[in-house]
C-alpha positions in Angstrom: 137.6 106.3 229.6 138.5 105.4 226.1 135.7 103.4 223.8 137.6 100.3 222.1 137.1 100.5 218.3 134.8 98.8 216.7 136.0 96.0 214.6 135.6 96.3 210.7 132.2 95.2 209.5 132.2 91.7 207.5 132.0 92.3 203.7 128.1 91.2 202.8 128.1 87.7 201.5 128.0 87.5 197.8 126.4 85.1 196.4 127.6 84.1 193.0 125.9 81.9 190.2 128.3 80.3 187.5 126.6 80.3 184.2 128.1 77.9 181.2 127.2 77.4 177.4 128.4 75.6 174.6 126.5 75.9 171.1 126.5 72.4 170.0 126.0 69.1 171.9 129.3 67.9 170.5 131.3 66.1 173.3 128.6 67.2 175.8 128.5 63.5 176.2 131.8 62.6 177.9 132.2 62.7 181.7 134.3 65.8 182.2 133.1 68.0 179.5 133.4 71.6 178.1 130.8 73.0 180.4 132.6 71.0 183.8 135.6 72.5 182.5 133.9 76.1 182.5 132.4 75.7 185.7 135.9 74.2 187.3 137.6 77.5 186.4 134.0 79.8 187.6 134.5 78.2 190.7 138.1 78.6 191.5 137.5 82.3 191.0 135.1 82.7 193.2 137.1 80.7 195.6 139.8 83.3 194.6 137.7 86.0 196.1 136.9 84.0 199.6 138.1 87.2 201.0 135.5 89.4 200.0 133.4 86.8 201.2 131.8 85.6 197.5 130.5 82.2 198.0 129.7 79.7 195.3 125.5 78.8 194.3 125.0 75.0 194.2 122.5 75.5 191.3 123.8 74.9 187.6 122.8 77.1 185.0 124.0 74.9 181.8 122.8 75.9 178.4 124.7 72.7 176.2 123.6 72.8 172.7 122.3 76.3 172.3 123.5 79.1 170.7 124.5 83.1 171.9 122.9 84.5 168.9 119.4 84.7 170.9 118.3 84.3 174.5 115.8 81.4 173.9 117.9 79.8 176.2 116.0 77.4 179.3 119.3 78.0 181.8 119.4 81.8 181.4 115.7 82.4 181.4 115.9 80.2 185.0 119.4 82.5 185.8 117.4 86.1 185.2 114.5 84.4 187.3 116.4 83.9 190.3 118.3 87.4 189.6 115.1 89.1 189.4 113.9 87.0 192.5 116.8 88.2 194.7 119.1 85.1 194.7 121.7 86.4 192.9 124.4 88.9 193.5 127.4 88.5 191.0 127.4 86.2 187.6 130.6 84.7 186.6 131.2 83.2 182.9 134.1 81.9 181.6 134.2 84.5 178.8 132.0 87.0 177.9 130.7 85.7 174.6 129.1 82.3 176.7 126.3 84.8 178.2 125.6 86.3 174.6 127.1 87.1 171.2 124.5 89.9 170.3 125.2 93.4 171.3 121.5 94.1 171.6 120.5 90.8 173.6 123.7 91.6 176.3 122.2 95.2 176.7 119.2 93.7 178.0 120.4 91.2 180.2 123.1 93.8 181.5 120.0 96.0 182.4 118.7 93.2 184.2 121.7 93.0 186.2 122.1 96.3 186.8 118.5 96.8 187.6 118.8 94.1 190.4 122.2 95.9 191.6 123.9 92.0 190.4 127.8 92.1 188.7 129.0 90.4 185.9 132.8 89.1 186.0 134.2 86.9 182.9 136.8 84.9 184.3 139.2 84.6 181.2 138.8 88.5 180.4 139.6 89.8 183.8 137.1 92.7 183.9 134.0 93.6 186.7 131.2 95.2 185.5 131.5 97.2 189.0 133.6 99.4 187.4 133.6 102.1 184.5 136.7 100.9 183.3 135.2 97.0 183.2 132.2 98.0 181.4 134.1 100.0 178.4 136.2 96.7 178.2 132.6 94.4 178.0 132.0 96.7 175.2 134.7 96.4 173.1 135.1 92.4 173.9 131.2 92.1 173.3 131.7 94.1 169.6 134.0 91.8 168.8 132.1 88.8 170.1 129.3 90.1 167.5 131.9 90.6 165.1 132.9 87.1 164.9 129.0 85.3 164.9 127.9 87.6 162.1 131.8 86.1 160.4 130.6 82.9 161.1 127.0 83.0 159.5 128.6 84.4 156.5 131.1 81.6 155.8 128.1 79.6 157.0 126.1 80.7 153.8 129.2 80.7 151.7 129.4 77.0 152.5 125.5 76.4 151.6 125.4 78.1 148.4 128.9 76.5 147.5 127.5 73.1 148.3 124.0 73.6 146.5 126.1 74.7 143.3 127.9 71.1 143.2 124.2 69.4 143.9 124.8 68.4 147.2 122.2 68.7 150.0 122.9 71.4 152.6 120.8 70.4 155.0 117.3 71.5 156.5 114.0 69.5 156.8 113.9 66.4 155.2 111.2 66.0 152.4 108.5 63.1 152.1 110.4 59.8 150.0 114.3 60.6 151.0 116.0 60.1 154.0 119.4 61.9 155.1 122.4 59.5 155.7 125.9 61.3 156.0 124.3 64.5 154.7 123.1 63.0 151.4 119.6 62.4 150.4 118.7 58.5 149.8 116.0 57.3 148.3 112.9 56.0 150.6 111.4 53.4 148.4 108.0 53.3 150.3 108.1 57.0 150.1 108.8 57.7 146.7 105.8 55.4 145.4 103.5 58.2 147.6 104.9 61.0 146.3 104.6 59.3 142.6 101.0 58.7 143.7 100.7 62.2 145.2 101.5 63.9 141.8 99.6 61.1 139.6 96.4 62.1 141.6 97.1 65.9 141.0 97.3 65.8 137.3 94.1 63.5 138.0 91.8 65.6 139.9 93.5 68.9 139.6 92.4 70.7 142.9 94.7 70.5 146.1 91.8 70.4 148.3 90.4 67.3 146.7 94.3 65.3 147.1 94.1 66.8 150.7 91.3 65.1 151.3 92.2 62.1 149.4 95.6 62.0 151.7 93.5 62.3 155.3 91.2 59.2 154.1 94.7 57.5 153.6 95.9 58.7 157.0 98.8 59.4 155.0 101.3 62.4 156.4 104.0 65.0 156.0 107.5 63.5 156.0 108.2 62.2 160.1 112.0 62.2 161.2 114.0 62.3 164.1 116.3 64.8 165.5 119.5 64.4 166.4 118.3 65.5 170.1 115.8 62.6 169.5 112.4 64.8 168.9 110.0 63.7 166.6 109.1 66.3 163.8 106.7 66.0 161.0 104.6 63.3 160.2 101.5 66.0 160.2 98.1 65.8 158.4 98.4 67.5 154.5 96.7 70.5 154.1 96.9 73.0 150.5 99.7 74.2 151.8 101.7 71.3 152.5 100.4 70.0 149.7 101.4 72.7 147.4 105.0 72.9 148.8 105.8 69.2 148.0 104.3 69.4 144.1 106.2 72.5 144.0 109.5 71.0 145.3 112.6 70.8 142.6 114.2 68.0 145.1 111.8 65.6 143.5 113.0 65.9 139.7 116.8 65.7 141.2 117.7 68.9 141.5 118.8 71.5 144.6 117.6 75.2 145.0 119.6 78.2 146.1 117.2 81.3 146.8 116.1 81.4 143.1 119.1 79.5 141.5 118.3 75.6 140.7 121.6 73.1 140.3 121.4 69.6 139.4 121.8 67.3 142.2 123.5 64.0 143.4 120.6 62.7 144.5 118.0 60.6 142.3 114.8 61.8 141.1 111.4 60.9 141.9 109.1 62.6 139.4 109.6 62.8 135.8 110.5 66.7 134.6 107.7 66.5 132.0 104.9 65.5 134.6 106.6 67.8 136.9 106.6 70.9 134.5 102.5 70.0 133.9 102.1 70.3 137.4 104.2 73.5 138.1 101.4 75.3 135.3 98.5 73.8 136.7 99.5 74.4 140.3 100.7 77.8 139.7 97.7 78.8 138.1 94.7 77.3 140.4 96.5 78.3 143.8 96.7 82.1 142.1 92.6 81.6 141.1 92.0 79.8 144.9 94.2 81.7 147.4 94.0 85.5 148.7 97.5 85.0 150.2 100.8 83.6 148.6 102.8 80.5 149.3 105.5 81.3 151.5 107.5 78.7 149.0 105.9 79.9 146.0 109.3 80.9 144.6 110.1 77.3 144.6 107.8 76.9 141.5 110.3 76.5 138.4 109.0 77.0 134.9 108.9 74.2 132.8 112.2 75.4 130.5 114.0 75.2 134.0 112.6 71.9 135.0 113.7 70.6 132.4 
């Protein structure tokens, strides 16, 4: 008597997890945004491959607002968790560059997915990490996805040093008696008469410690702002440090630094450049005499012929 064949086993379910980025928050606010529209196509892929029996995870892994350069990311770390934990089997992207931009930081995570026996499959790029064939592609695509970020950071610094030549402020943290509107330093009227003070009582007493102290019986504090993903930065006690950075600062006799290049600015100045070039000799000179270790701005100290 003749034994009926077995049927064909079921493929093992695959259980796939749909990751998404987008570097800047830009248009993350709208209903239907760039990282819906990502996950739309993730989604009718996997549905594409019902027939393998790959089935769609419920959980989001979002990263809006945060770059591929690094992988201080809160939605991958929680992805590699749940890899590592077993809950994953297959990651899709909508191209290769949204899981990472550096070659060295996509090694690692690859090893982590091949560690954990999970795929990788970019949706737009058409490749599986399954195969030798797919991972010389991820290669070549991931080079070039390196390529263009390190392109980008260069034009990026172009743009800073261009802007910084004309006098115009580039950007970065803001500093105690301006405010940033439209990318342009304004005047903070309340500000500026500490900052006057603040030098004043330098020239006065002539040891950083001493103002430091002065400061914390004022209760008066670093430069406090807001940003733009509403977290509040600054507004810390003044220690020598602090202290020495903002005498030391060419912003507050109107002008803009470039790594060791100065440029007159559009902004308008706090401090005098006489009284700033007496303070630039005297600070110079007693944080040398007082300190075992260097400023980590002390390069922003101009001499008094370029301060004035």
């Amino acid at each position: 008597m003749n034994k009926r064949a077995k049927p064909p086993a079921e493929p093992a379910t695959i259980r796939c997890a749909i990751y998404t980025r987008k570097s800047t928050e830009e248009g993350l606010e709208q209903e239907f945004n760039t990282l819906d529209a990502q996950r739309e196509a993730g989604e009718a892929y996997i549905q594409s491959q019902r027939h393998e029996n790959w089935v769609c995870l419920p959980d989001r892994y979002d990263d809006g607002g945060f770059t591929g350069a690094n992988m201080d990311r809160p939605a991958l770390r929680r992805l590699l968790a749940d890899i590592e934990s077993g809950k994953v089997n297959c990651v899709v992207v909508y191209k290769v560059d949204r899981l990472s931009r550096s070659l060295l930081d996509f090694t690692r995570i690859i090893e982590t997915f091949d560690r954990n026996k999970v795929s990788f499959v970019s949706v737009t790029q058409a490749f599986n990490t399954a195969s030798s064939m797919g991972r010389l592609v991820l290669n070549v695509l991931l080079s070039f996805a390196q390529f263009e970020r390190e392109m980008i950071s260069e034009r990026t610094r172009d743009k800073i040093a261009a802007a910084r030549r004309k006098g115009k402020w580039s950007g970065g943290m803001p500093v105690l008696g301006y405010n940033v509107e439209q990318t342009k330093l304004i005047l903070d009227d309340a500000e500026a008469r500490r900052v006057r003070e603040i030098f004043e009582m330098y020239l006065e007493r002539q040891s950083l410690l001493d103002v430091a102290k002065e400061l914390e019986n004022r209760c008066w504090r670093t430069k406090r702002w807001t940003t733009k993903k509403d977290t509040e930065r600054g507004g810390r006690r003044f220690d020598k440090g602090s202290l020495y950075n903002l005498l030391t600062n060419v912003v507050y006799i109107g002008k803009v630094r470039y790594k060791t290049e100065v440029y007159e600015g559009e902004h308008e100045a706090i401090i005098d450049p006489e009284t700033f070039a007496k303070v630039q000799t005297l600070a110079a000179g007693r944080w040398s005499a007082t300190s075992t270790t260097p400023c980590c701005e002390a390069s922003c100290i101009a001499p008094p012929a370029s301060a004035e």
